[in-house]
C-alpha positions in Angstrom: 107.1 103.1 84.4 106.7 105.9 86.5 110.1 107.2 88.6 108.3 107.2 92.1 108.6 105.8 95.6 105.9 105.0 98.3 104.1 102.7 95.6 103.1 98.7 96.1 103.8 96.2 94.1 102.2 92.1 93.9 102.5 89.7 91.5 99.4 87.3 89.9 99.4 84.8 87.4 103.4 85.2 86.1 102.8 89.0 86.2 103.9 92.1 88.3 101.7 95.1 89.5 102.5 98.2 90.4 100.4 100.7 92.1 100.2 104.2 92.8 103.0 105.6 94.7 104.5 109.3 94.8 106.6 110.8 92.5 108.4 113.9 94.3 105.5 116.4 94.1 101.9 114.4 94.1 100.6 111.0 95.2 99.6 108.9 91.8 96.7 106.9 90.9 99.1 104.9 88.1 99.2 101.5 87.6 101.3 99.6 85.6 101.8 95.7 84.9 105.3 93.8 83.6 104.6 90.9 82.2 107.9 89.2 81.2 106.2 87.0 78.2 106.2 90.3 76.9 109.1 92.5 78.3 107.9 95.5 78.8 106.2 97.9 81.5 102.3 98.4 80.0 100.2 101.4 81.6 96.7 100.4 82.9 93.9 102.5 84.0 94.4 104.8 87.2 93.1 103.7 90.2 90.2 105.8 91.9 92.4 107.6 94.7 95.7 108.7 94.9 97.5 106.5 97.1 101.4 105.9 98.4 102.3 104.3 101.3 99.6 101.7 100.8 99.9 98.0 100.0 98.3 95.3 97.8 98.0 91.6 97.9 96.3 89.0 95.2 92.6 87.1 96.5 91.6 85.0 94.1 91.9 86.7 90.5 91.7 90.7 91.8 94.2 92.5 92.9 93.6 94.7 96.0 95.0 98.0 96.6 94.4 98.9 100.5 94.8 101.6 102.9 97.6 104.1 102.5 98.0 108.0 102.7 96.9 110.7 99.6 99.4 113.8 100.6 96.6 114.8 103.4 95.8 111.6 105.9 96.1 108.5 106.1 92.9 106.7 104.8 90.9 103.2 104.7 89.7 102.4 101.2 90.4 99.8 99.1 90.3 99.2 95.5 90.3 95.9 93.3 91.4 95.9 90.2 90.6 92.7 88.0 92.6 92.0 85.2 89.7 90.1 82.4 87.7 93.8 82.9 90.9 96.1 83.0 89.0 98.3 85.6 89.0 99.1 89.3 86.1 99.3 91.4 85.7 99.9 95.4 85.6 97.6 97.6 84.4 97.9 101.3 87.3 100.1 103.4 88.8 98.8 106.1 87.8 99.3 110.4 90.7 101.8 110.8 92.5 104.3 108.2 96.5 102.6 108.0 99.3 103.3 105.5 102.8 101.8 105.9 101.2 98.2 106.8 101.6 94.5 105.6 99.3 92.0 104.0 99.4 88.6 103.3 97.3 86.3 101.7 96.4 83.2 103.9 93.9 80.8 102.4 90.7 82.7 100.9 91.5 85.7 103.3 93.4 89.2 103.8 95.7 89.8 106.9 96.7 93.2 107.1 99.2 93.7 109.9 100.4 96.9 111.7 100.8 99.9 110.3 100.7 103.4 111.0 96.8 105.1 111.9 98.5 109.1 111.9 101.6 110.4 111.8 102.3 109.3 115.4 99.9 106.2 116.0 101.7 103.1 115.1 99.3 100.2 115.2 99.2 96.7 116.3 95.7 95.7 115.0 95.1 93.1 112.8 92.4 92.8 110.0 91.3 90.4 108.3 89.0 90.5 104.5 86.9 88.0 103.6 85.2 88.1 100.5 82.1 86.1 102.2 82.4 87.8 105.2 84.1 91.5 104.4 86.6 93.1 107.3 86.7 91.6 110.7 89.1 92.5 113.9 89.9 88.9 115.4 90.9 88.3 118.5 94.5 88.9 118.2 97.1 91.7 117.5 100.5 91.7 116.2 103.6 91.1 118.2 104.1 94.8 119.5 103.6 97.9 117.3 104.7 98.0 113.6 104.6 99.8 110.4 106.8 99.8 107.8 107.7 95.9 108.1 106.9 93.5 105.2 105.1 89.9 105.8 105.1 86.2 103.4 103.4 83.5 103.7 105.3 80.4 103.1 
């Protein structure tokens, strides 16, 4: 594994991911699994876009690696990587550019809370993925501004 900080991690099916991330001098498109069947970190294939700052949640059988910040700005794409094909693709980029948010899975949809727009816009939007429906901005906003906070279902 890659010595680096910024990066997400998420596990699926027994299994941790981890994404991207920065390691001192660039933003990385890594991604690495630890599966402990097998005990040891296992490269996969890069993501698209460098990306740190950013965070990824499970939906279904992909992995999604949303939002974050590439050394330049802040940016809104997201990425799904699904395990059976070992490959990323892109998926449909969020309403606003955000890095330093949270997601949570709820049912058969995305929540990704908060986060930080710029370098000095903190945000208290809320969007939601769908795979049906793609990204919609409900009714509703967090509790106050927030970025760097973590969410769970339970």
């Amino acid at each position: 594994m890659f010595q680096r900080y910024t990066l997400a991690a998420a596990e699926m099916n027994s299994v941790i991911y981890a994404t991207g991330g920065y390691d001192g001098s660039k933003y990385l498109q890594s991604t690495e699994r630890y599966d402990p069947r097998e005990g040891f970190w296992a490269h996969l294939p890069n993501m698209n876009s460098r990306r740190g700052c950013h965070t990824v949640a499970v939906l279904g059988e992909l992995l999604y690696a949303i939002g974050g910040y590439d050394g330049n700005s802040m940016f809104s794409s997201v990425e799904i990587y699904d395990p059976r094909r070992n490959s990323w693709r892109m998926g449909y980029p969020m309403s606003f550019p955000r890095g330093y948010a949270s997601t949570v899975t709820l049912g058969d949809n995305l929540f990704v809370i908060g986060g930080l727009q710029s370098h000095e816009k903190i945000l208290d939007t809320v969007e939601v993925y769908s795979v049906s429906s793609g990204w919609s901005v409900p009714g509703f906003s967090s509790i106050g501004k927030r970025s760097l906070a973590s969410a769970a279902v339970v």
